[in-house]
C-alpha positions as CSV (number, residue, x, y, z in Angstrom):
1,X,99.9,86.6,70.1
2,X,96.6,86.3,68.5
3,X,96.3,88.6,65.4
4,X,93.1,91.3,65.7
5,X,92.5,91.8,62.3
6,X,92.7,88.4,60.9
7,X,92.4,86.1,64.2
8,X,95.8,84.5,62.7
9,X,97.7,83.1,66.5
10,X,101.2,83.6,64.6
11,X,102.8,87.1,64.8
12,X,106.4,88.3,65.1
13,X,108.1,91.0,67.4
14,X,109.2,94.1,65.2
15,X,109.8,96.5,67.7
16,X,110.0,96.5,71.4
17,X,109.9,99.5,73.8
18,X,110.4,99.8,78.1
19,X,108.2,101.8,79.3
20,X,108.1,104.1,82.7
21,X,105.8,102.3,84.7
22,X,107.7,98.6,84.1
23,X,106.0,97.7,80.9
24,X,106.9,96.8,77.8
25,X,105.3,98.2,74.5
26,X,105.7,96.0,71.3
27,X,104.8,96.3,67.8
28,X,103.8,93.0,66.1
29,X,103.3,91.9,62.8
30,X,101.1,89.0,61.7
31,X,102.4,86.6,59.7
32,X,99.4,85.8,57.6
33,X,98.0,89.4,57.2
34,X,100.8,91.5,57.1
35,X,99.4,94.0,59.2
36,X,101.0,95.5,62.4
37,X,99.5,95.9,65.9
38,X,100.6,97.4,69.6
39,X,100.8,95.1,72.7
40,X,101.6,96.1,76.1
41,X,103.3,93.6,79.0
42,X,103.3,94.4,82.2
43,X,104.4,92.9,85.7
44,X,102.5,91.6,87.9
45,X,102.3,93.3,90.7
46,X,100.0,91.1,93.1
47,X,100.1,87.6,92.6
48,X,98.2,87.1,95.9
49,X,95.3,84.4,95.1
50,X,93.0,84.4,97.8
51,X,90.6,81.3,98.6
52,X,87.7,82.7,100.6
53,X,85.5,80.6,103.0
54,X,83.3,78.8,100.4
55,X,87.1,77.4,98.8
56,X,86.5,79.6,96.0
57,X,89.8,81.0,94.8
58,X,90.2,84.3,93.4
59,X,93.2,87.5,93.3
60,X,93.7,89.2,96.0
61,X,91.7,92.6,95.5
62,X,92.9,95.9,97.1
63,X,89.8,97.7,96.0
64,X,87.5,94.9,98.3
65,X,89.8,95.7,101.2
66,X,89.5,99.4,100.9
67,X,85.8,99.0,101.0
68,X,85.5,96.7,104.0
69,X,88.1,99.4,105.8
70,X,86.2,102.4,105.0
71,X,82.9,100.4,106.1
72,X,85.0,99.6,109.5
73,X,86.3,103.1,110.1
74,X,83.1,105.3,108.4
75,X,82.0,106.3,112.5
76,X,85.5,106.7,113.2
77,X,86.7,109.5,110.7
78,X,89.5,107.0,110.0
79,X,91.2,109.4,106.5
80,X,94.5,106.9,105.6
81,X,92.1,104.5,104.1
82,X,94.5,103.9,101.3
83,X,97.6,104.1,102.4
84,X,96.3,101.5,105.4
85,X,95.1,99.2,102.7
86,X,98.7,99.5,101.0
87,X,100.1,98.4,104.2
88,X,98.2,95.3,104.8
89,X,98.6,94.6,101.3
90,X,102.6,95.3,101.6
91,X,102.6,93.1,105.7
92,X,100.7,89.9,103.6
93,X,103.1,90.2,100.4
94,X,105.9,89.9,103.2
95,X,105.1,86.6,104.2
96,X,106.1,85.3,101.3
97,X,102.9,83.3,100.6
98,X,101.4,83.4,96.8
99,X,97.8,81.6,98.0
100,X,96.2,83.4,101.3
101,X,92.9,83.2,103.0
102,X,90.5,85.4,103.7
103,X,91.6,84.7,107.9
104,X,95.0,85.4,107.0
105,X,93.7,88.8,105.3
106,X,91.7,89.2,108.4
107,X,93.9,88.6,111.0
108,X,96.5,91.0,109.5
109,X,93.7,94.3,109.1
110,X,92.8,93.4,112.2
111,X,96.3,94.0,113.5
112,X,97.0,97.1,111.5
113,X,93.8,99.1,112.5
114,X,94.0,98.2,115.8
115,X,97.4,99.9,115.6
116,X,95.3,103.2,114.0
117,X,92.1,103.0,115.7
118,X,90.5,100.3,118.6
119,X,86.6,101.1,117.6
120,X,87.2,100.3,114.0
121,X,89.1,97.1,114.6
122,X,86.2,96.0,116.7
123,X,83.7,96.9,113.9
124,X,85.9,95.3,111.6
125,X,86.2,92.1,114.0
126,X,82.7,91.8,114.2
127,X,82.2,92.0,110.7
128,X,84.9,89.3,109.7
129,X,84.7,86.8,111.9
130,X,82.2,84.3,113.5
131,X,81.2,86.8,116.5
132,X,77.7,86.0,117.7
133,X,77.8,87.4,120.6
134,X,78.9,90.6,123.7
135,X,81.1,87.1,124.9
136,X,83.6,86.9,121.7
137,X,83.7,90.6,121.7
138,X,84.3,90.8,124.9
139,X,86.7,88.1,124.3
140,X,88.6,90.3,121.2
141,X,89.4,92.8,123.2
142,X,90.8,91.1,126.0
């Protein structure tokens, strides 16, 4: 861990302490310097990396899926927004893969809010996908 005062990349672990919210808080001290400094470690809690359709890769993002979903359901007076976000988040985390698409993210809102409200996952779908056209909507909903 890379020393703040002196820039020094040597320090040692004097003290360590668990916190609530599955972190750990640790009190270093440099080796050169001498002088002490707090750290904090905490889990990961999303390792999702998502590669998007122009193959750039990047983590997954909760906050960009509550902002597409409140853009889908805005007409609709959709409230869960969250807690709907959560659970896509939670049904992609179940399928056990670390690297997702933005289809596979897609595919699964799509399949939650059409469980909470058919309008929305049809603005959502239009949004999302390649629809050009009445055809592929029509298409969607059949």
């Amino acid at each position: 861990m890379k020393c703040v005062f002196c820039g020094c990349n040597d320090s040692k672990v004097v003290d360590s302490r668990y916190l609530k919210d599955t972190s750990i808080r640790r009190r270093r001290e440099c080796v050169k310097c001498g002088k002490r400094f707090t750290t904090y470690e905490t889990v990961e809690t999303n390792p999702m990396i998502v590669t998007n359709v122009f193959n750039e890769r990047e983590p997954f993002k909760l906050e960009k899926l509550i902002e597409s979903l409140r853009y889908a359901t805005y007409c609709q007076g959709v409230s869960e927004i969250q807690e709907l976000a959560e659970n896509i988040e939670q049904a992609l985390l179940l399928e056990g893969n670390q690297e997702i698409t933005t289809k596979d993210i897609v595919n699964v809102t799509i399949d939650k809010l059409s469980e909470v409200d058919t309008i929305s996952a049809v603005v959502y779908y239009t949004q999302h996908t390649d629809c050009n056209s009445l055809e592929d909507i029509r298409r969607f909903i059949k």
